[in-house]
Backbone as XML, in Angstrom:
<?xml version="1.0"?>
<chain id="A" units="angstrom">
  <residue number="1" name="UNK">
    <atom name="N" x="3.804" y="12.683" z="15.484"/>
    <atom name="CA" x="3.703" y="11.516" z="14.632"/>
    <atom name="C" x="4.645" y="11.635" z="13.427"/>
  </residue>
  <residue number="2" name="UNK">
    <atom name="N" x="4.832" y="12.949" z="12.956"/>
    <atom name="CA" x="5.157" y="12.985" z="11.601"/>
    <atom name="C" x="6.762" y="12.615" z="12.296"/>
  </residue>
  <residue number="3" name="UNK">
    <atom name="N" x="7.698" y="13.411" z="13.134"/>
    <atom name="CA" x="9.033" y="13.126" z="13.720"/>
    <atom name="C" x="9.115" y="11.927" z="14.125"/>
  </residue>
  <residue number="4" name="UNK">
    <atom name="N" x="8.176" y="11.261" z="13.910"/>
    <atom name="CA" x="8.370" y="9.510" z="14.309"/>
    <atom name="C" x="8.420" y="8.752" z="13.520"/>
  </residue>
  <residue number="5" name="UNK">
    <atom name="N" x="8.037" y="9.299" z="12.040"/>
    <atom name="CA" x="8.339" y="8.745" z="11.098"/>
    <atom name="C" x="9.386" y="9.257" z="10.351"/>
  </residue>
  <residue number="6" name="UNK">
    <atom name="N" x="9.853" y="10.201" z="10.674"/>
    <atom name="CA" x="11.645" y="10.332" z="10.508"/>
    <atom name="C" x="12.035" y="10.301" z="10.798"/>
  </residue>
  <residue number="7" name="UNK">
    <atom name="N" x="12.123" y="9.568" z="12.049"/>
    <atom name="CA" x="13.389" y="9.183" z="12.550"/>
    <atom name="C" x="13.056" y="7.713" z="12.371"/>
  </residue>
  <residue number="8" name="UNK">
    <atom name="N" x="12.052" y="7.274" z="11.770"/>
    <atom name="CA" x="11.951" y="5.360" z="11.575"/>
    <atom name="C" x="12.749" y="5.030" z="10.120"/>
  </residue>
  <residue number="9" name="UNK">
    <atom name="N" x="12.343" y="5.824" z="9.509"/>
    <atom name="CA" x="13.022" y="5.997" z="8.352"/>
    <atom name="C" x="14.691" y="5.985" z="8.133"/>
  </residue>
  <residue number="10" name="UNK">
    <atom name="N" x="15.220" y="6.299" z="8.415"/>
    <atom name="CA" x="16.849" y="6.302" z="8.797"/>
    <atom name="C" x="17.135" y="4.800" z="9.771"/>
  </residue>
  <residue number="11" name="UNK">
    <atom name="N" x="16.678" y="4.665" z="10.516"/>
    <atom name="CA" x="16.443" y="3.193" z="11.559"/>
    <atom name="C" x="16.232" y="2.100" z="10.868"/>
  </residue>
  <residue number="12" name="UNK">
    <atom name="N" x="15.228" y="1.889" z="10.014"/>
    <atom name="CA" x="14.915" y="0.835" z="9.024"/>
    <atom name="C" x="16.175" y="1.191" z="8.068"/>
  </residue>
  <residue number="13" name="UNK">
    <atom name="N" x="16.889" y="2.038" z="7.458"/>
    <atom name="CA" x="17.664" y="1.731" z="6.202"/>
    <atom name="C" x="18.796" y="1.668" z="6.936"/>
  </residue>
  <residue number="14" name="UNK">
    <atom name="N" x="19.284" y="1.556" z="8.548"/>
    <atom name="CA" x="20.437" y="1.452" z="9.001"/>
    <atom name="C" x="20.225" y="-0.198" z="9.488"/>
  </residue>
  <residue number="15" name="UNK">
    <atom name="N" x="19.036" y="-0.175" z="9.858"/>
    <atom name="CA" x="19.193" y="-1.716" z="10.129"/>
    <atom name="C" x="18.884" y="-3.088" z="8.587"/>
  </residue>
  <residue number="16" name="UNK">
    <atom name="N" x="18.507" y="-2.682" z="7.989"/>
    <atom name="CA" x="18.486" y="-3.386" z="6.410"/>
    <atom name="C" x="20.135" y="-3.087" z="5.818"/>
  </residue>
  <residue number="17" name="UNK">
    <atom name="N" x="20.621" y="-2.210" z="6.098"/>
    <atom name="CA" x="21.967" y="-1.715" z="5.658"/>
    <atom name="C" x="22.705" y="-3.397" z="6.897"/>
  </residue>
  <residue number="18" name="UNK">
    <atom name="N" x="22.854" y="-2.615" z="7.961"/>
    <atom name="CA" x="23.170" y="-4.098" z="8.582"/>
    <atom name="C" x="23.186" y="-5.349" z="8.342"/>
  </residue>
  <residue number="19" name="UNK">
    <atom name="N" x="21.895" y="-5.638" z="8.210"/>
    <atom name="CA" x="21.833" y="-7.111" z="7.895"/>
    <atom name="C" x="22.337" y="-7.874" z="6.226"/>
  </residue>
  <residue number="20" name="UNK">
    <atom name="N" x="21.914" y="-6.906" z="5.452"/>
    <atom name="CA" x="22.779" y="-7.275" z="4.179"/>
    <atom name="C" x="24.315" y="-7.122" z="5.071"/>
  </residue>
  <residue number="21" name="UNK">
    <atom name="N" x="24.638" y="-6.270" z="5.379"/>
    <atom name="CA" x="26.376" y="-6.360" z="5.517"/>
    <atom name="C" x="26.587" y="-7.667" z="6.199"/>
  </residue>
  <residue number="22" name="UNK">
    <atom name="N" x="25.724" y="-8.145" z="7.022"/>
    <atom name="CA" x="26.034" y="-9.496" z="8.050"/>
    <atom name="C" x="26.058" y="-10.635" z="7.052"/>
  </residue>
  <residue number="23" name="UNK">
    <atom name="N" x="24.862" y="-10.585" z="6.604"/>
    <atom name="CA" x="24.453" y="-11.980" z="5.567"/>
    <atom name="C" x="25.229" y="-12.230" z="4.117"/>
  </residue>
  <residue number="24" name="UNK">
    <atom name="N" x="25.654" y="-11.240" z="3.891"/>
    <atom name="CA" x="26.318" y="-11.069" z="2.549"/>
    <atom name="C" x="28.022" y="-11.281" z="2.417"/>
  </residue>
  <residue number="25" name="UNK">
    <atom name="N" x="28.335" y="-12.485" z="2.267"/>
    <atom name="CA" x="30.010" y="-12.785" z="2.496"/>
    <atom name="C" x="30.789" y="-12.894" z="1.114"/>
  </residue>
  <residue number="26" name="UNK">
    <atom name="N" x="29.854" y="-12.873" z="-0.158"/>
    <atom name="CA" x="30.861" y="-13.673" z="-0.984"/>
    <atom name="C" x="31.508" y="-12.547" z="-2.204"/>
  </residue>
  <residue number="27" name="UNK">
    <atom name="N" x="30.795" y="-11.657" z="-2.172"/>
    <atom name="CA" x="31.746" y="-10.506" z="-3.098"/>
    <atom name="C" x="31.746" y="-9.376" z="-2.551"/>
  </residue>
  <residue number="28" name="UNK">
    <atom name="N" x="33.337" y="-8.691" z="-2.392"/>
    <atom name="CA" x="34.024" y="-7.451" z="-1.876"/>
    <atom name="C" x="32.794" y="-6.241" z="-2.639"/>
  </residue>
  <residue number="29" name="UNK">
    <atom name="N" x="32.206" y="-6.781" z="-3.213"/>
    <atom name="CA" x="31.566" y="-4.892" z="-4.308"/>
    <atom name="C" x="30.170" y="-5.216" z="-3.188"/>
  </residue>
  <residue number="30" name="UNK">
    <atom name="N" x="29.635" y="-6.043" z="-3.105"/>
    <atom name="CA" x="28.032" y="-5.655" z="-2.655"/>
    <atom name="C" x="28.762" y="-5.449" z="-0.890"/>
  </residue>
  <residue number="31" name="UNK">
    <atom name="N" x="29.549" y="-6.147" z="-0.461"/>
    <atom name="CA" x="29.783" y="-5.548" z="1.264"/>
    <atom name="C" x="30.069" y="-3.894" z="0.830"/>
  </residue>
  <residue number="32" name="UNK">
    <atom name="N" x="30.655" y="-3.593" z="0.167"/>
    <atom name="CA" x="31.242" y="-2.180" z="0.210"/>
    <atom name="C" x="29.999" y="-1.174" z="-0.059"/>
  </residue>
  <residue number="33" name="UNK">
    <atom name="N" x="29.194" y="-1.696" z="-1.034"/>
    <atom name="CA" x="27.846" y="-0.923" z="-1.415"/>
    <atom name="C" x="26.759" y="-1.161" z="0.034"/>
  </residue>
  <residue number="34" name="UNK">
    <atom name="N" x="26.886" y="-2.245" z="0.868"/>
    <atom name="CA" x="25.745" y="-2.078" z="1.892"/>
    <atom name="C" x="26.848" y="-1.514" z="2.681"/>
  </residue>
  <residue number="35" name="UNK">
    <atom name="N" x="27.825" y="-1.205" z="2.964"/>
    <atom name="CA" x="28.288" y="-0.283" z="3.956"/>
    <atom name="C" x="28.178" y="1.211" z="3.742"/>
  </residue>
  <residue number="36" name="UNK">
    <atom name="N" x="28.051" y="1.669" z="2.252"/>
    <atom name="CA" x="27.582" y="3.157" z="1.941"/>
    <atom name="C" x="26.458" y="2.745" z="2.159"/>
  </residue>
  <residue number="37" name="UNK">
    <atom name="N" x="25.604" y="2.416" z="2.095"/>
    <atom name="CA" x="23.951" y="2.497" z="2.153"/>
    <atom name="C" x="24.184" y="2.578" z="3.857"/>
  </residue>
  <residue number="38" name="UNK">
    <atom name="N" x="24.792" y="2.075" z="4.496"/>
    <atom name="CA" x="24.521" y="2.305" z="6.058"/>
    <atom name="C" x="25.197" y="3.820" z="6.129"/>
  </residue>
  <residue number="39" name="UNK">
    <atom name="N" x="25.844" y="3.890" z="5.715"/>
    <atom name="CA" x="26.662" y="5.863" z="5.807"/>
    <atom name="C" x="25.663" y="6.936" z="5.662"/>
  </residue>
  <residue number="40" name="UNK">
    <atom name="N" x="24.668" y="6.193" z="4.518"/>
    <atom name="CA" x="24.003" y="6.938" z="3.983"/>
    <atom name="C" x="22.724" y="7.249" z="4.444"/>
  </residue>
  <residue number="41" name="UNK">
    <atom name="N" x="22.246" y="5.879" z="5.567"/>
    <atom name="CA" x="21.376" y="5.956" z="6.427"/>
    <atom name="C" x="22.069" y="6.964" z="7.634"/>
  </residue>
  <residue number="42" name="UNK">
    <atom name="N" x="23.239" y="6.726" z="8.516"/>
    <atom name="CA" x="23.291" y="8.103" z="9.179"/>
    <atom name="C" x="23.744" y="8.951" z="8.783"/>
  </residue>
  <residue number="43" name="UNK">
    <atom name="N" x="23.838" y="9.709" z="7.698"/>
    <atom name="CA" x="23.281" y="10.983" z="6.825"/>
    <atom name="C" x="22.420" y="11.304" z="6.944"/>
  </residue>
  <residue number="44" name="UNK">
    <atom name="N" x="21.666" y="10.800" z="6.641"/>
    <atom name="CA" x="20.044" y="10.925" z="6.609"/>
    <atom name="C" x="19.282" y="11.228" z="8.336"/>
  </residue>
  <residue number="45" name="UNK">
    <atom name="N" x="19.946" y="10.466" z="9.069"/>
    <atom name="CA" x="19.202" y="10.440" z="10.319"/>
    <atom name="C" x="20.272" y="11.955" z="10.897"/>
  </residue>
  <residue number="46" name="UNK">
    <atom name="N" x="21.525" y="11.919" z="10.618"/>
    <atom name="CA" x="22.399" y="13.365" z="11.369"/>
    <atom name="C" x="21.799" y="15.128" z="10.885"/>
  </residue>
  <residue number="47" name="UNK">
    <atom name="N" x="21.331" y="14.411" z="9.226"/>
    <atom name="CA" x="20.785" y="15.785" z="8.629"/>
    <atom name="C" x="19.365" y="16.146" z="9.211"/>
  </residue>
  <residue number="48" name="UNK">
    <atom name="N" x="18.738" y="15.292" z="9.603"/>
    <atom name="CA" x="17.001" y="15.297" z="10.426"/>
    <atom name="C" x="17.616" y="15.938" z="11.222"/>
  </residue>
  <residue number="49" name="UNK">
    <atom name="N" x="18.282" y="14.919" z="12.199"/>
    <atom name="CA" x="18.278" y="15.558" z="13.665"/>
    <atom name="C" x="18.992" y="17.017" z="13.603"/>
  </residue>
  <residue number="50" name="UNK">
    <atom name="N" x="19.979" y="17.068" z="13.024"/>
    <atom name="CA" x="20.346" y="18.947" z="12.886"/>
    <atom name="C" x="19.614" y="19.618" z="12.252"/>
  </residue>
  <residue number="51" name="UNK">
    <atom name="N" x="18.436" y="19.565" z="11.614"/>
    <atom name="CA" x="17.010" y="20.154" z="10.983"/>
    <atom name="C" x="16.202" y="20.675" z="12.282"/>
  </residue>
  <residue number="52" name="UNK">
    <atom name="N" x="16.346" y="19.211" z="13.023"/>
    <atom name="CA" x="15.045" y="19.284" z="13.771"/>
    <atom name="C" x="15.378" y="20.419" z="15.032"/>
  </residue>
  <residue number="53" name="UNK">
    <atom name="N" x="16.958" y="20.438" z="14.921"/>
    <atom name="CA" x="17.195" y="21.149" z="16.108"/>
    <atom name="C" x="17.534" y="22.936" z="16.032"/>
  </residue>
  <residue number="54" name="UNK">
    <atom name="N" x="17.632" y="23.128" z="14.567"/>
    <atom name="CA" x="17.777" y="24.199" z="14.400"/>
    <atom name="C" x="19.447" y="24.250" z="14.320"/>
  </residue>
  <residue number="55" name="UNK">
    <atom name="N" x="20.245" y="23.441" z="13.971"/>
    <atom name="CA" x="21.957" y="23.617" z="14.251"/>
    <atom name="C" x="22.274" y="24.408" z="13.203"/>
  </residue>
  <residue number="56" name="UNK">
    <atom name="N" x="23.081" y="24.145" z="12.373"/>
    <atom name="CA" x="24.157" y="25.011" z="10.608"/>
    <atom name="C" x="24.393" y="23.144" z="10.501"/>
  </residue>
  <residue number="57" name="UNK">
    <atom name="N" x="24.304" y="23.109" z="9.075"/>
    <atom name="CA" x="24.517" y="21.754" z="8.693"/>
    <atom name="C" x="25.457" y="21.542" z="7.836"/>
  </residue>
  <residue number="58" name="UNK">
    <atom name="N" x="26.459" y="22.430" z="8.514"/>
    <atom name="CA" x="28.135" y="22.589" z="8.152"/>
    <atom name="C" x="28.669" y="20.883" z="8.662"/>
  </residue>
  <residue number="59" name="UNK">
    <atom name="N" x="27.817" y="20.499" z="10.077"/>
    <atom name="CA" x="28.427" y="19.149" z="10.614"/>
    <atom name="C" x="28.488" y="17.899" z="9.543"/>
  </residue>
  <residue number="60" name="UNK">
    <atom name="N" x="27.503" y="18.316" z="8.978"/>
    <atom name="CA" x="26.567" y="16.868" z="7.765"/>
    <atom name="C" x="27.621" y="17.096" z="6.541"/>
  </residue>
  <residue number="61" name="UNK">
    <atom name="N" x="27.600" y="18.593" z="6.034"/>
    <atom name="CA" x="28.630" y="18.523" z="4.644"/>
    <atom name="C" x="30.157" y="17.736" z="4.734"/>
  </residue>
  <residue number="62" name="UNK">
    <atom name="N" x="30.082" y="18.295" z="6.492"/>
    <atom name="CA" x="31.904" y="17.030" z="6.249"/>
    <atom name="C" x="31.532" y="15.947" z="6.258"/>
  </residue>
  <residue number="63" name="UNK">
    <atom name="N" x="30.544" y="15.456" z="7.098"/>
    <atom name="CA" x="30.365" y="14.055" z="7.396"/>
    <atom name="C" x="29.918" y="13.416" z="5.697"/>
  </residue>
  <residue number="64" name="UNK">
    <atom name="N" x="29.425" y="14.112" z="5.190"/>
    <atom name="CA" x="29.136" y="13.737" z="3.584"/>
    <atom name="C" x="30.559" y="13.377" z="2.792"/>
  </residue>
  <residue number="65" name="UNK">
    <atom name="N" x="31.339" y="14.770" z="2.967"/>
    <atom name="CA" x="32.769" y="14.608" z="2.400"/>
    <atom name="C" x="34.033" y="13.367" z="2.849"/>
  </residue>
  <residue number="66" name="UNK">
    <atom name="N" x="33.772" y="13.152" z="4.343"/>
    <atom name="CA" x="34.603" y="11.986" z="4.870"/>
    <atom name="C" x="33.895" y="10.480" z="4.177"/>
  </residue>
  <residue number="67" name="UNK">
    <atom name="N" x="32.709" y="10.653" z="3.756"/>
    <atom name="CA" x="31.834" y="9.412" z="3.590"/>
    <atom name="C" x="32.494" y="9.139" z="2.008"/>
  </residue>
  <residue number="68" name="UNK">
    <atom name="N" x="32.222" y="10.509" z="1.000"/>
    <atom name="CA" x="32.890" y="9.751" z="0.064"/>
    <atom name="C" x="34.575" y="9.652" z="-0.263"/>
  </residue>
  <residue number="69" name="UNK">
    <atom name="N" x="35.172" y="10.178" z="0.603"/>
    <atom name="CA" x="36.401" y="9.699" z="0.602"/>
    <atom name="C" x="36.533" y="8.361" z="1.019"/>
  </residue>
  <residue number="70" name="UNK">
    <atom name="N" x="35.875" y="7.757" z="2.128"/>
    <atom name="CA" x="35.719" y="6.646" z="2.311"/>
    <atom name="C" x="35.636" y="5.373" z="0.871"/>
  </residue>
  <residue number="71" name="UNK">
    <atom name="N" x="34.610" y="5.940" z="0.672"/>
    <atom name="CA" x="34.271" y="5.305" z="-0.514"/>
    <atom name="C" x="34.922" y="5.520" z="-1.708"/>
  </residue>
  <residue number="72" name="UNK">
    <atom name="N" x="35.663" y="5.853" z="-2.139"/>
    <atom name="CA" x="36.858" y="6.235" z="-3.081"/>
    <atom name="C" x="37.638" y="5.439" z="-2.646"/>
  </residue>
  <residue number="73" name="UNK">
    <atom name="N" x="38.073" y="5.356" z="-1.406"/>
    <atom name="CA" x="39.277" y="4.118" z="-0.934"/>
    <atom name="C" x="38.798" y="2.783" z="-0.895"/>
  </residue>
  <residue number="74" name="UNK">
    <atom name="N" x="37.089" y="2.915" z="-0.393"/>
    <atom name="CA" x="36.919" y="1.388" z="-0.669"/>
    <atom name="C" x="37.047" y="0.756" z="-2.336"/>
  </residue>
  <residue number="75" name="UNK">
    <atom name="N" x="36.650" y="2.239" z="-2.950"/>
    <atom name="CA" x="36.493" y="1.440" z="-4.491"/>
    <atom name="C" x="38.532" y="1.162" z="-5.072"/>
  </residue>
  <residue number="76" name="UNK">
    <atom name="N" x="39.187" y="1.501" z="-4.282"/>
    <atom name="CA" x="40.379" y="1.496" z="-4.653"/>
    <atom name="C" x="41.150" y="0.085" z="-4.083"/>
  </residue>
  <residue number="77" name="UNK">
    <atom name="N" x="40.384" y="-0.076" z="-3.137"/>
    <atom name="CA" x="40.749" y="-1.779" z="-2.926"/>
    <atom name="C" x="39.966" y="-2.707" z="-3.341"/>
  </residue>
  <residue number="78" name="UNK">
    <atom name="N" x="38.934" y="-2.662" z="-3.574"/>
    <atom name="CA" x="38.230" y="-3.257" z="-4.832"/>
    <atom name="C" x="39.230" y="-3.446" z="-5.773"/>
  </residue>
  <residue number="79" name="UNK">
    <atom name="N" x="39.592" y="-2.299" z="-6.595"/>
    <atom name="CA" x="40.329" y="-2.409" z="-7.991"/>
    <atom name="C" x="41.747" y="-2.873" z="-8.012"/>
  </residue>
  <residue number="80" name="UNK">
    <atom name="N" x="42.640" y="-2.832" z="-6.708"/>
    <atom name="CA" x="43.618" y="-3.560" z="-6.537"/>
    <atom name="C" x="43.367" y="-4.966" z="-6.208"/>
  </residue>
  <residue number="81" name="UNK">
    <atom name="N" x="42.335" y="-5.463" z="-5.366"/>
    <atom name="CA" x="41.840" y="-6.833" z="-5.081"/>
    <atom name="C" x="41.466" y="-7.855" z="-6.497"/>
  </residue>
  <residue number="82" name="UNK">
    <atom name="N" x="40.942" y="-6.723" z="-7.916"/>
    <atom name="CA" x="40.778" y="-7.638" z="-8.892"/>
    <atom name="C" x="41.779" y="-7.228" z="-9.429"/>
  </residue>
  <residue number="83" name="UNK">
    <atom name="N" x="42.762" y="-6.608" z="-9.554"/>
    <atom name="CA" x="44.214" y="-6.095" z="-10.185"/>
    <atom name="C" x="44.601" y="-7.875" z="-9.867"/>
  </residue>
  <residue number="84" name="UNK">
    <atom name="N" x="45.207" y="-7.981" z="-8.689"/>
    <atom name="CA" x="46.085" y="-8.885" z="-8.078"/>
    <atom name="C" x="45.493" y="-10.392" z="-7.713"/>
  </residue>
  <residue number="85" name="UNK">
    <atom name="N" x="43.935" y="-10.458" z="-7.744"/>
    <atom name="CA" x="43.300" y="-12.146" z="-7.593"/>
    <atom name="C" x="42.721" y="-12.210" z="-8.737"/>
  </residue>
  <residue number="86" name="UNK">
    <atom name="N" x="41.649" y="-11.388" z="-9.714"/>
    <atom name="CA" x="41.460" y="-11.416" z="-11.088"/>
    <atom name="C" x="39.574" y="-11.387" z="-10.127"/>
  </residue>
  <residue number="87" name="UNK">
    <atom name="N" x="39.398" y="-11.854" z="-9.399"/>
    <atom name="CA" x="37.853" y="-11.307" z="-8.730"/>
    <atom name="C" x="37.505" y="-10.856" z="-7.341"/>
  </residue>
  <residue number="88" name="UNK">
    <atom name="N" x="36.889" y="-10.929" z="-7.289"/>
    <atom name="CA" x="35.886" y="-9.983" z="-5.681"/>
    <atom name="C" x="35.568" y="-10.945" z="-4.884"/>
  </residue>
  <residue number="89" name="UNK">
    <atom name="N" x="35.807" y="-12.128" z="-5.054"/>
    <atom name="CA" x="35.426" y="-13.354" z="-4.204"/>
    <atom name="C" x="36.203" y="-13.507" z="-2.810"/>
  </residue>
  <residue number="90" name="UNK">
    <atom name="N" x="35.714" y="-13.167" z="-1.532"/>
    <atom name="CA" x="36.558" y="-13.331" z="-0.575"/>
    <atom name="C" x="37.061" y="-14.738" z="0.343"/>
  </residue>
  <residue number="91" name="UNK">
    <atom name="N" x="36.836" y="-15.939" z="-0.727"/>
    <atom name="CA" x="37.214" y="-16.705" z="-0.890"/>
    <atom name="C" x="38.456" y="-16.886" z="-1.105"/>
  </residue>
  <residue number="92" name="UNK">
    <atom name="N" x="38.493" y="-16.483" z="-2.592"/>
    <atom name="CA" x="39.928" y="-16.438" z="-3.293"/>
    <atom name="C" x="41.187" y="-16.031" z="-2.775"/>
  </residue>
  <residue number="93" name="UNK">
    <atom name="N" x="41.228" y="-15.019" z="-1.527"/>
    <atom name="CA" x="42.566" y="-14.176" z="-1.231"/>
    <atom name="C" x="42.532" y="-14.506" z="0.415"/>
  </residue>
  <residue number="94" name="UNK">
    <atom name="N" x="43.216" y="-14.248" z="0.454"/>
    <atom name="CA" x="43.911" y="-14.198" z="2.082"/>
    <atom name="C" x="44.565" y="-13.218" z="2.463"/>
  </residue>
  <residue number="95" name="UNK">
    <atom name="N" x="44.460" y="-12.491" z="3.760"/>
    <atom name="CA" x="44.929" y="-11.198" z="4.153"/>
    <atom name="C" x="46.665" y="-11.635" z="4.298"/>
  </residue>
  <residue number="96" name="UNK">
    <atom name="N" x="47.001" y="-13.027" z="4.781"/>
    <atom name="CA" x="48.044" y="-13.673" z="4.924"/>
    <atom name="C" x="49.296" y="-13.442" z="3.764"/>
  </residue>
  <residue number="97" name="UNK">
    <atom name="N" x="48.780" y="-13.290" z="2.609"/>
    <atom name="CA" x="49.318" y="-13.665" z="1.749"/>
    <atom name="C" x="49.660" y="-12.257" z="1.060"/>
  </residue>
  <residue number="98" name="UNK">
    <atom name="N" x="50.601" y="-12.428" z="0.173"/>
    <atom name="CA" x="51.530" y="-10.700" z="-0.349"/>
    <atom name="C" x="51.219" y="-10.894" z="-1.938"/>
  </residue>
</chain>
């Protein structure tokens, strides 16, 4: 029972992570924040399951380290996106356009 509720746990914050990312269109900062919250849900579910199995959780520290590099680049197009349109509105810009 108790392993069924950790692994629901990671499941619910990957699928709430989802659906904000689906439903949520109009500013570049909250898509980028529900896409770490989904990273952060399989973190959470990769560090269980290599717990549960007895592995070295050498796998999870990179997967941690690639996650916030990730996120360093997302926050870096963020800050060029309001550099060059003046907001986060993905309205405002077009991939089309230089």
């Amino acid at each position: 029972m108790m392993m069924f509720m950790l692994y629901l746990l990671p499941l619910l914050m990957l699928m709430s992570g989802a659906m904000v990312y689906v439903s949520n269109r109009a500013h570049l900062l909250a898509t980028l924040l529900s896409l770490e919250f989904i990273v952060l849900a399989l973190f959470l579910f990769l560090f269980e399951v290599l717990n549960f199995l007895n592995y070295e959780n050498f796998f999870s520290m990179m997967f941690l380290t690639f996650s916030v590099c990730e996120g360093a680049l997302g926050l870096s197009v963020l800050v060029s996106m309001i550099r060059t349109h003046g907001n986060d509105y993905f309205q405002t810009f077009s991939v089309l356009q230089c």
